[in-house]
LOLUM-225513 format. One record per residue (C-alpha): x, y, z. Coordinates in Angstrom, 3 decimals, m for minus. Example, Ala and Ser with C-alpha at 12.3 -4.5 7.8 and 13.67 -1.06 7.14 Angstrom:
SITE        X        Y        Z
SITE   12.300   m4.500    7.800
SITE   13.670   m1.060    7.140
***
This chain:
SITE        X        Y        Z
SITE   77.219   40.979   m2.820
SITE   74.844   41.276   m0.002
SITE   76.433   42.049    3.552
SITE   75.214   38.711    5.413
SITE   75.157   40.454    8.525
SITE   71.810   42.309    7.249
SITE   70.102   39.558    6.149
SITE   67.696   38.687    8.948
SITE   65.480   35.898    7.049
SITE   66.774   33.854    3.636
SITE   64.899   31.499    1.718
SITE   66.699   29.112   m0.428
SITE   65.544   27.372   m3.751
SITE   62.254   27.231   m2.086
SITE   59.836   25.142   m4.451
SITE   56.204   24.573   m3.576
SITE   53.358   21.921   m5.818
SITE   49.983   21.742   m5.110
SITE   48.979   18.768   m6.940
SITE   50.848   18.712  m10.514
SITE   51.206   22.955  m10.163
SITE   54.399   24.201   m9.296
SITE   53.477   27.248   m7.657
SITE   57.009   28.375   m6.434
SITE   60.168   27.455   m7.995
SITE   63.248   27.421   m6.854
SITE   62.718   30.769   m4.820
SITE   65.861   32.628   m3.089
SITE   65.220   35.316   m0.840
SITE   66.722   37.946    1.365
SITE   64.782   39.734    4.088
SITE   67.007   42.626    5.262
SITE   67.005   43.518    9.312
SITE   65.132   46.518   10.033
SITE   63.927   47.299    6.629
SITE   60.596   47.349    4.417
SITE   61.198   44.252    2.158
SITE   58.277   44.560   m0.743
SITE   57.622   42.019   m2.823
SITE   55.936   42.417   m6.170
SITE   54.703   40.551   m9.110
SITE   51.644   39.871  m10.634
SITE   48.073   37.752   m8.994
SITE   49.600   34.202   m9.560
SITE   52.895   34.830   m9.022
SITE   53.696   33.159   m6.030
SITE   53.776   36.323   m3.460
SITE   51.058   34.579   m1.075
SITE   51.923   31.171   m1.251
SITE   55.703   32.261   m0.449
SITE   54.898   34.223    2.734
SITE   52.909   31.612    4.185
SITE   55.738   28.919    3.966
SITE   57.722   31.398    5.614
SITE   55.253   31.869    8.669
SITE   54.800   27.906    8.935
SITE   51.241   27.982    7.528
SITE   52.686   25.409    4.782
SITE   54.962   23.292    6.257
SITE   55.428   20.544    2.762
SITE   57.521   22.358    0.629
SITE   61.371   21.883   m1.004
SITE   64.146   23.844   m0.187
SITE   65.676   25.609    2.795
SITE   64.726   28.723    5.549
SITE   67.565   30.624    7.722
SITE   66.975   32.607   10.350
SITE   69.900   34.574   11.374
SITE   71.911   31.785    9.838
SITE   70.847   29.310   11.946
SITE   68.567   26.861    9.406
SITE   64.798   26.479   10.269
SITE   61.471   24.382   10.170
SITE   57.912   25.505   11.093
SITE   55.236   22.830   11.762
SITE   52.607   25.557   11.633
SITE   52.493   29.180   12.170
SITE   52.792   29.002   16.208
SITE   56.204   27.403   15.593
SITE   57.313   30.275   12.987
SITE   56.145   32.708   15.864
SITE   57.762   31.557   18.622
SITE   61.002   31.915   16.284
SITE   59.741   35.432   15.549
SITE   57.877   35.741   11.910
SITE   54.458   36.466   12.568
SITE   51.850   36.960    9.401
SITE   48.932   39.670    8.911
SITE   47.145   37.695    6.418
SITE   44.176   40.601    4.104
SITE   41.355   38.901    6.014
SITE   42.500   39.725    9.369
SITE   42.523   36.545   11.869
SITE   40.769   37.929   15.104
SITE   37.130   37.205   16.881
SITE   34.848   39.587   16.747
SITE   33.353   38.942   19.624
SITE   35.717   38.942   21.683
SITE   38.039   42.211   23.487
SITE   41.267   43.479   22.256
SITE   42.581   42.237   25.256
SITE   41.370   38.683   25.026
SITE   42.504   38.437   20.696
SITE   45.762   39.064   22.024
SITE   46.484   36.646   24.479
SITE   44.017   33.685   22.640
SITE   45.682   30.708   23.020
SITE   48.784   32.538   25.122
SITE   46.861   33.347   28.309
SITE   48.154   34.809   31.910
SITE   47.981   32.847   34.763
SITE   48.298   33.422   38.354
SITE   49.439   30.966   41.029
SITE   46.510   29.974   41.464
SITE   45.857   28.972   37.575
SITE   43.389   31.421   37.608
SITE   43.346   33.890   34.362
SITE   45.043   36.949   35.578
SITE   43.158   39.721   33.381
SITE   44.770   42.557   35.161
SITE   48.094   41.644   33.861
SITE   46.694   40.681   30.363
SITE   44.762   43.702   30.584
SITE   48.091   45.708   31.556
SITE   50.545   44.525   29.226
SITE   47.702   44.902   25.860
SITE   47.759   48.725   26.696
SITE   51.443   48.732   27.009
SITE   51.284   47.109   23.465
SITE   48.867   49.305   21.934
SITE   50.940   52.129   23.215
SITE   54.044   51.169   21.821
SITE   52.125   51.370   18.422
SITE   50.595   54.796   19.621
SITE   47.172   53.639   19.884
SITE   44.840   54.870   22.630
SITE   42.297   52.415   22.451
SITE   40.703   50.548   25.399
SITE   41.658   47.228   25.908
SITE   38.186   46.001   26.507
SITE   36.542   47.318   23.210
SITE   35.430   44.528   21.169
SITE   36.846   43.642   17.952
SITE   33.335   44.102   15.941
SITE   33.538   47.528   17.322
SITE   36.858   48.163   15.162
SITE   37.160   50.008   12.125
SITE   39.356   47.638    9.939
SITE   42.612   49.764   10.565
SITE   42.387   49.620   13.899
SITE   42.236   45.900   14.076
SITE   45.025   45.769   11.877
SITE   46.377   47.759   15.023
SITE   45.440   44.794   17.004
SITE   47.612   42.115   14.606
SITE   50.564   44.243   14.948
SITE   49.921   44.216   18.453
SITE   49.854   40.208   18.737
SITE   52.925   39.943   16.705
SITE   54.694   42.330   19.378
SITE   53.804   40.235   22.450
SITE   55.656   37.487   20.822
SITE   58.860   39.895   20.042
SITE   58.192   39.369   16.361
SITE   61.806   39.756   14.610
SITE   59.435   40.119   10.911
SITE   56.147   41.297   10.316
SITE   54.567   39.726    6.992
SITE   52.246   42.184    5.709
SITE   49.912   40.886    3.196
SITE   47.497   43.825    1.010
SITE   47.237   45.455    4.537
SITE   45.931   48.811    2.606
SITE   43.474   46.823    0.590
SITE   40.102   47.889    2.788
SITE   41.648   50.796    4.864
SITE   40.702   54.914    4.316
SITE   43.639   56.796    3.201
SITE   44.098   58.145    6.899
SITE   44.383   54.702    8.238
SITE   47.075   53.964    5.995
SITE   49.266   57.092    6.862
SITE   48.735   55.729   10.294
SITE   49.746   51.982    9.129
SITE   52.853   53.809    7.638
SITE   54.185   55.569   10.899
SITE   53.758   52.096   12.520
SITE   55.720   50.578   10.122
SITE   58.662   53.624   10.450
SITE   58.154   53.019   14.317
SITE   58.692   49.611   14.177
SITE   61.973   49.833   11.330
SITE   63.524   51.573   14.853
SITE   62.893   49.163   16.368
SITE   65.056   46.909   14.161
SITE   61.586   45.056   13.220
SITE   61.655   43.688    9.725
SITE   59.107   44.161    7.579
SITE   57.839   41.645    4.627
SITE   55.147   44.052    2.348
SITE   52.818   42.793   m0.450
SITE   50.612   45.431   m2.273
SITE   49.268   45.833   m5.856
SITE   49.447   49.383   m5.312
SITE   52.604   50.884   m6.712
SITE   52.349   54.449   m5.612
SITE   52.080   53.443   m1.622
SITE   55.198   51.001   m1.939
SITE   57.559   53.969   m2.830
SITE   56.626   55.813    0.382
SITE   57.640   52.975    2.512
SITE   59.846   50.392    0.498
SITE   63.758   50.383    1.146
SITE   64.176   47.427   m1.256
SITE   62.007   45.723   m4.136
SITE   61.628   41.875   m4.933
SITE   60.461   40.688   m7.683
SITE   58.293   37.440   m8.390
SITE   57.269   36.415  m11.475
SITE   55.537   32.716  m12.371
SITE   56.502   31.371   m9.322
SITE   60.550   32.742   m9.380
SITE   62.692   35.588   m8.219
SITE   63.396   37.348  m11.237
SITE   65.684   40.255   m9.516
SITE   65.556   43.203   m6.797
SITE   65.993   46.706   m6.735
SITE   68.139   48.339   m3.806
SITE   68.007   51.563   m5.281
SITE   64.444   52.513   m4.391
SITE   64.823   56.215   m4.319
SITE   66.685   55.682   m8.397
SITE   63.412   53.606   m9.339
SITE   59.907   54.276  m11.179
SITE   56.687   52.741  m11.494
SITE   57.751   51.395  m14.722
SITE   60.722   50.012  m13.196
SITE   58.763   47.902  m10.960
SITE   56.247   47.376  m13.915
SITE   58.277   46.119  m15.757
SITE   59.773   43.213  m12.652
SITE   56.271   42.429  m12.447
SITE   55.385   41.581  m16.021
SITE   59.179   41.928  m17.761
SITE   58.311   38.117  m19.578
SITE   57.939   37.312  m23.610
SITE   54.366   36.904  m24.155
SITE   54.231   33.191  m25.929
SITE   50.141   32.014  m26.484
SITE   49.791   28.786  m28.425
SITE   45.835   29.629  m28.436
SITE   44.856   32.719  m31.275
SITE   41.727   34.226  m31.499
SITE   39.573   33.729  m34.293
SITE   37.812   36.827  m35.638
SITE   34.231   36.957  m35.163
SITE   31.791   39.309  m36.383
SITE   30.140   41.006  m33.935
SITE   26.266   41.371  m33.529
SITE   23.854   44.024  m31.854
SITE   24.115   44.848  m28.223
SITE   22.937   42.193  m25.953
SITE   23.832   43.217  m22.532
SITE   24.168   47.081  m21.196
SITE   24.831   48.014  m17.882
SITE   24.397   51.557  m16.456
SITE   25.802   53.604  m13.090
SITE   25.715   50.012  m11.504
SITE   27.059   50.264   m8.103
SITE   27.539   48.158   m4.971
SITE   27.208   49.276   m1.640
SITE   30.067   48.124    1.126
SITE   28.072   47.601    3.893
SITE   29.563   48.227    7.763
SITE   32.811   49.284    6.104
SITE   34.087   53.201    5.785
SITE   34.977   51.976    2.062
SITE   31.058   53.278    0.581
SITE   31.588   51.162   m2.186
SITE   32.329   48.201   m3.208
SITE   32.087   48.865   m7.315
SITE   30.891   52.421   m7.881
SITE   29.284   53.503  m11.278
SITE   30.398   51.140  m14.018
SITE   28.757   51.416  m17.336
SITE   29.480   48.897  m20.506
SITE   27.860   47.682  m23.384
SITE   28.194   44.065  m24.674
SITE   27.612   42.823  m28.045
SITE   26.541   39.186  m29.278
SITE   29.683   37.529  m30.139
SITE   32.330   39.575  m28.270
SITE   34.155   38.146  m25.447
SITE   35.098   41.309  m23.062
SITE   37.724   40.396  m21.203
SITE   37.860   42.472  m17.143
SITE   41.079   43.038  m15.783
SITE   42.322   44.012  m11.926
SITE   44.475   43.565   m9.178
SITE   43.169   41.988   m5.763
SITE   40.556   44.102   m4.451
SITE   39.300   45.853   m7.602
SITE   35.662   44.345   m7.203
SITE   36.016   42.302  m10.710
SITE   33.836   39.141   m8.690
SITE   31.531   41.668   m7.074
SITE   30.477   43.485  m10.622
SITE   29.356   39.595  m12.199
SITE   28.105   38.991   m8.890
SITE   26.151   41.992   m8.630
SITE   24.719   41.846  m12.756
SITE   23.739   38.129  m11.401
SITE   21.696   39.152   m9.006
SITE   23.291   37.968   m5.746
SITE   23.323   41.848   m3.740
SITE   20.365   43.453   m5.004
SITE   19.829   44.660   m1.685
SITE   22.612   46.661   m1.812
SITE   23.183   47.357   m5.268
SITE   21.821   50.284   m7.741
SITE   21.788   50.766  m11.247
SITE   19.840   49.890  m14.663
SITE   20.327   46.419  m16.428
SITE   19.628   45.791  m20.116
SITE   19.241   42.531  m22.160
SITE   18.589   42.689  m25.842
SITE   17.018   46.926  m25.494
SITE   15.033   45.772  m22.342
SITE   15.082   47.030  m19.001
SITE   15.297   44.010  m16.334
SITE   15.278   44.094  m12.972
SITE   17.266   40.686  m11.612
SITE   16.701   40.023   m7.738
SITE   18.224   36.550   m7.484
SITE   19.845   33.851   m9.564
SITE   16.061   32.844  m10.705
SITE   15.560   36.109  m12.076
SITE   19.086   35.958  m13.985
SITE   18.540   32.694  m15.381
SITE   14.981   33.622  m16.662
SITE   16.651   36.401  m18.205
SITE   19.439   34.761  m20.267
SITE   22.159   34.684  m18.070
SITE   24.515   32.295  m16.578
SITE   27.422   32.789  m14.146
SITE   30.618   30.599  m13.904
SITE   32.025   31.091  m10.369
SITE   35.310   31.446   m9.570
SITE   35.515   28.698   m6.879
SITE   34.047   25.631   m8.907
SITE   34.690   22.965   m6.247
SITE   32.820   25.317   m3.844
SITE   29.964   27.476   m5.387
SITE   30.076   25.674   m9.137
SITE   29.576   21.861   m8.413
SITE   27.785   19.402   m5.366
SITE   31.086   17.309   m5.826
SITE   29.171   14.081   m4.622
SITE   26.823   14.381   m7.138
SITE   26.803   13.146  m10.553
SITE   28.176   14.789  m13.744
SITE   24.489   14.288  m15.239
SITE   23.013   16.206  m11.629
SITE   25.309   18.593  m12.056
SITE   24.582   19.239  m14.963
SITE   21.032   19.638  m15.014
SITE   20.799   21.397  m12.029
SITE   20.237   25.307  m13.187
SITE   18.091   24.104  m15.854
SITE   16.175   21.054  m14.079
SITE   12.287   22.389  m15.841
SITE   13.972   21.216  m19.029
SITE   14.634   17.358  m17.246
SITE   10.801   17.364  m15.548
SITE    7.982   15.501  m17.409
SITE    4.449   15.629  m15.430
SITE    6.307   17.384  m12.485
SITE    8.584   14.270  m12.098
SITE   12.630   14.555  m12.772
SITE   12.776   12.297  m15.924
SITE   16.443   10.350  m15.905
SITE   16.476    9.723  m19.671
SITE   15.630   13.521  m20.208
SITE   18.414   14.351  m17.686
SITE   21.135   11.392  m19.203
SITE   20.691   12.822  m22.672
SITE   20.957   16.422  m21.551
SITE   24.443   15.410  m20.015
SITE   25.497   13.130  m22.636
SITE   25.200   16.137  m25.096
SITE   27.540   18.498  m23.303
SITE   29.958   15.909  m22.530
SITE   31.041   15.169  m26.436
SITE   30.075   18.379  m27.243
SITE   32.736   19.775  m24.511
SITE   35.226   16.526  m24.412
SITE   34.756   15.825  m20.822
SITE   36.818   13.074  m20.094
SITE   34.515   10.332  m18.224
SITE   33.786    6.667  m18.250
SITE   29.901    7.820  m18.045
SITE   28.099   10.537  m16.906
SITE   27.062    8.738  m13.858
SITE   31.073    9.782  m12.397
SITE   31.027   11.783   m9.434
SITE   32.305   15.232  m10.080
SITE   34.998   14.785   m7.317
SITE   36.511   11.949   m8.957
SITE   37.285   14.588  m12.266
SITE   40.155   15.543  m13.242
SITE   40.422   20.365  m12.551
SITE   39.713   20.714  m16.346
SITE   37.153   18.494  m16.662
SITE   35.156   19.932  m13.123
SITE   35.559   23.190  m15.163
SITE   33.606   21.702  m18.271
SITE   31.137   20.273  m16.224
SITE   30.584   23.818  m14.675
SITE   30.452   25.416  m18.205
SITE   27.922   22.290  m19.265
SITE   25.587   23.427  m16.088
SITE   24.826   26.857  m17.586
SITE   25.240   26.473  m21.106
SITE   21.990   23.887  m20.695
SITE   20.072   26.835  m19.533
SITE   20.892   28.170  m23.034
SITE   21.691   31.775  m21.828
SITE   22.686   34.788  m23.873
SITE   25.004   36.255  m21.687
SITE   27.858   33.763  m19.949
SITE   29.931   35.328  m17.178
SITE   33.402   33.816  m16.669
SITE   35.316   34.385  m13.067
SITE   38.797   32.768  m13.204
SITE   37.792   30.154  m15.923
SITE   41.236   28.076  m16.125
SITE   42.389   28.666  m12.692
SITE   44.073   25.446  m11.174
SITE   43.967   23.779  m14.579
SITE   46.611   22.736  m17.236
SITE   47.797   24.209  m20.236
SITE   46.229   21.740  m22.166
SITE   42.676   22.238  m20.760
SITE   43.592   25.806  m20.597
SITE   43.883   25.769  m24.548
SITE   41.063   23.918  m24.161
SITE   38.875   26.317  m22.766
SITE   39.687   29.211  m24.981
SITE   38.657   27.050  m27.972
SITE   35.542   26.808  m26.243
SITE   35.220   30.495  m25.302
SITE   35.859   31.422  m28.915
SITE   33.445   28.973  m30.273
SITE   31.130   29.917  m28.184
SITE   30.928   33.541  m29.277
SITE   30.880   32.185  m33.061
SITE   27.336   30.878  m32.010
SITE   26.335   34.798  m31.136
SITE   26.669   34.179  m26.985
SITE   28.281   37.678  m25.471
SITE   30.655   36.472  m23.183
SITE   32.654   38.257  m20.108
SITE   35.764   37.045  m18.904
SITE   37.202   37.586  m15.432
SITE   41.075   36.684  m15.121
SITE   43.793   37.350  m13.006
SITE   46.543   36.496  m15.782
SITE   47.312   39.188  m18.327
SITE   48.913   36.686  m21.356
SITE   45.358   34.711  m20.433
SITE   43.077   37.918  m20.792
SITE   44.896   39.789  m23.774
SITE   44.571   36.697  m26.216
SITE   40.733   35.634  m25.539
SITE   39.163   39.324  m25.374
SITE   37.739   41.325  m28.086
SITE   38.032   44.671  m25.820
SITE   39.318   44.751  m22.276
SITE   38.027   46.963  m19.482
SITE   40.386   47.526  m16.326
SITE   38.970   47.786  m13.039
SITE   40.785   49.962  m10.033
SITE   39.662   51.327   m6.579
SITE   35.929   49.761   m7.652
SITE   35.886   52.302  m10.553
SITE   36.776   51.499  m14.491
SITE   40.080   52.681  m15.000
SITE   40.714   52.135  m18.325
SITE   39.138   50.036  m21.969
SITE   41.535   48.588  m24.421
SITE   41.015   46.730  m27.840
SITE   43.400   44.189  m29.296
SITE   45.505   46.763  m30.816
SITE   46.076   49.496  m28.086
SITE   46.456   46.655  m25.455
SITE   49.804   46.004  m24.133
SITE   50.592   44.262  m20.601
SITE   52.601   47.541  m19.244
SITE   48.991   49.588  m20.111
SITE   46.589   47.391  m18.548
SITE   48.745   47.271  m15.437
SITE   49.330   51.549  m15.776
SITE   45.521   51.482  m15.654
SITE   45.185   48.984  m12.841
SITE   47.406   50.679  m10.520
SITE   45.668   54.040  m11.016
***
């Protein structure tokens, strides 16, 4: 039984929907005073959504928060600081062009008597802040002028002013140098004197043992258990809280036989510009073969988006490396030049880079292939209503007509439109990012009957997905990514969850 008097924060039966997904359910939590409180599961599993009901950044949700035993409600996150929780979200919430000095104290200024700003106070009690974290940085600099770590620096540093009783830190290693993060750990130890307490999400497992005092684990949307023994505990340990679950698929694979190589890439690499990280993705070679769905694996930060997006042609500027359709050398500059060459991209954000959700389903759909729909350089509707008509039986998009706006669709059915758009351009290669994210199971199965079909018909097909049950039972051969490097390739009989996630912790 857990000493009450520790227990700074607790959640209880904490259950949040968005729209007909439960994304927490029935969370209980413990924050202990003055320790590092880690929470782990897999992408998915509720970690994010979780510590942003706690700092008041979702306010709609079921269940109950105590602070020091005395229950609590935040409207939004300026009433969860004023109580004391304050949130360091991965993309760090400061202006760039403004000071250190002025980040702090937006929205909280210093006035004099007068009502005049008084800087030199502002001005006095930032470096007293940044200080108290050991930082020797001028007030004044501007926040463009930052490395990353430092401005992390900063965030602590606004979460001070306000007395912050926990600090939620959210992948704060994810874009730092490895001396920036020895730095972020003495903090941390500086501020567990302090009787701070400390809420920590990472995907990497070797860091949270140098800092952790205690492990939770979440797991589709539930505690699933904790470990107060961190010094007894082992990677696998925490493995196997993350991913500890049956594996039950309704959808199996068909075998397909596999054709000649369609798609090679070679030493491709993308450049991380302004950042002390060099690279984004750095040297990752693979072959693809008509037919075979390869499925990529990796935790947040790995650079799976950036590799399709960098094969598609949308950083050539600051990419390098050979590309090879069907034994020929092509060099793809922008989404025209992957298109001409045979390939298409789902996005992982339909709603905002896959559809024009005021258009129609039949716009939609012949937009990346709208020379097919022109007769005597005019957009011919019949061309363009037949063209739509065809993917919609041959993809079971439920609509009254294909003149439906793409808003008014159900997640599932966006998602088919989306796969309709390229498959009109009648590509060889089809990159997937996310493709059942935010739908149901039933689409879901949907979708992999699609995926599976569509290799039968020869397309090579690449799937990016954050789930491992999702990406073990649609891929052929599965390639793990980890600190922008591959870090490991498994085939449906080597491939276990507890490897993949070895290799994507590397």
């Amino acid at each position: 039984m857990e000493n009450q008097r520790n227990i700074l924060l607790e959640a209880k039966n904490i259950t949040k929907r968005f729209g007909g997904v439960t994304a927490l359910d029935s969370v209980n939590l413990n924050v202990h005073t003055g320790k590092v409180n880690v929470i782990v599961g897999e992408n998915g599993a509720g970690k994010s959504t979780l510590m942003k009901i706690l700092s008041g950044v979702y306010p709609d949700y079921e269940g109950q928060l105590f602070l020091n035993g005395e229950e609590v409600s935040f409207g939004n996150p300026k009433d969860a600081m004023k109580k004391g929780i304050a949130i360091m979200h991965q993309e760090l919430n400061l202006i760039p062009y403004l000071s250190i000095t002025e980040n702090i104290f937006l929205g909280r200024e210093i006035h004099n008597t007068f009502g005049i700003l008084d800087s030199k106070e502002m001005l006095k009690q930032t470096k007293s802040l940044l200080e108290r974290l050991d930082c020797h940085l001028n007030p004044k600099t501007l926040i463009s002028d930052l490395r990353v770590g430092e401005q992390q620096l900063v965030e602590i540093a606004k979460a001070l002013l306000e007395e912050a009783k926990v600090v939620i830190m959210d992948e704060p290693t994810s874009a730092i140098s490895d001396s920036e993060v020895e730095s972020l750990f003495r903090i941390i130890d500086s501020l567990k004197k302090q009787n701070v307490s400390i809420l920590y999400i990472s995907h990497k497992l070797d860091e949270l043992f140098l800092i952790a005092d205690r492990f939770i684990g979440l797991r589709d949307g539930k505690t699933v258990g904790t470990i107060e023994n961190v010094e007894g505990a082992t990677k696998d340990d925490l493995i196997r809280l993350m991913v500890g679950r049956d594996i039950k698929n309704k959808y199996e694979k068909d075998v397909v036989k596999l054709g000649d190589d369609v798609l090679s890439v070679e030493n491709i690499s993308l450049r991380n510009v302004g950042s002390k990280l060099k690279y984004i993705i750095k040297d990752i070679n693979f072959t693809l073969k008509k037919g075979e769905v390869l499925g990529i694996f990796g935790l947040m930060g790995a650079g799976r988006t950036e590799l399709l997006e960098t094969i598609f042609g949308l950083h050539s500027k600051v990419m390098s490396g050979r590309i090879v359709i069907d034994n020929k050398e092509v060099k793809i500059k922008s989404v025209a030049d992957a298109i001409k060459n045979g390939l298409g991209l789902v996005p992982e954000d339909r709603k905002e880079d896959g559809l024009v959700l005021q258009m129609e389903i039949s716009k939609n759909t012949s937009m990346a292939s709208i020379s097919g729909v022109v007769k005597n350089g005019f957009l011919n509707h019949k061309l363009e209503t037949e063209l739509s008509k065809k993917y919609i039986e041959a993809l079971k998009i439920k609509t009254p007509s294909e003149k439906q706006l793409a808003k008014n669709l159900s997640g599932g059915n966006q998602q088919k439109v989306v796969l309709a758009k390229w498959l009109a351009t009648k590509p060889k290669v089809l990159f997937l990012d996310e493709p059942t994210r935010g739908i149901d199971v039933k689409a879901k199965n949907e979708i992999y009957h699609l995926i599976n079909n569509l290799a039968k018909e020869g397309l090579g097909i690449v799937v990016v997905s954050s789930e491992l049950p999702e990406i073990m039972a649609i891929s052929d051969r599965i390639l793990v990514l980890s600190n922008s490097k591959i870090s490991g390739e498994f085939n449906q009989e080597n491939a276990s969850e507890e490897n993949i996630m070895q290799a994507a912790t590397l």
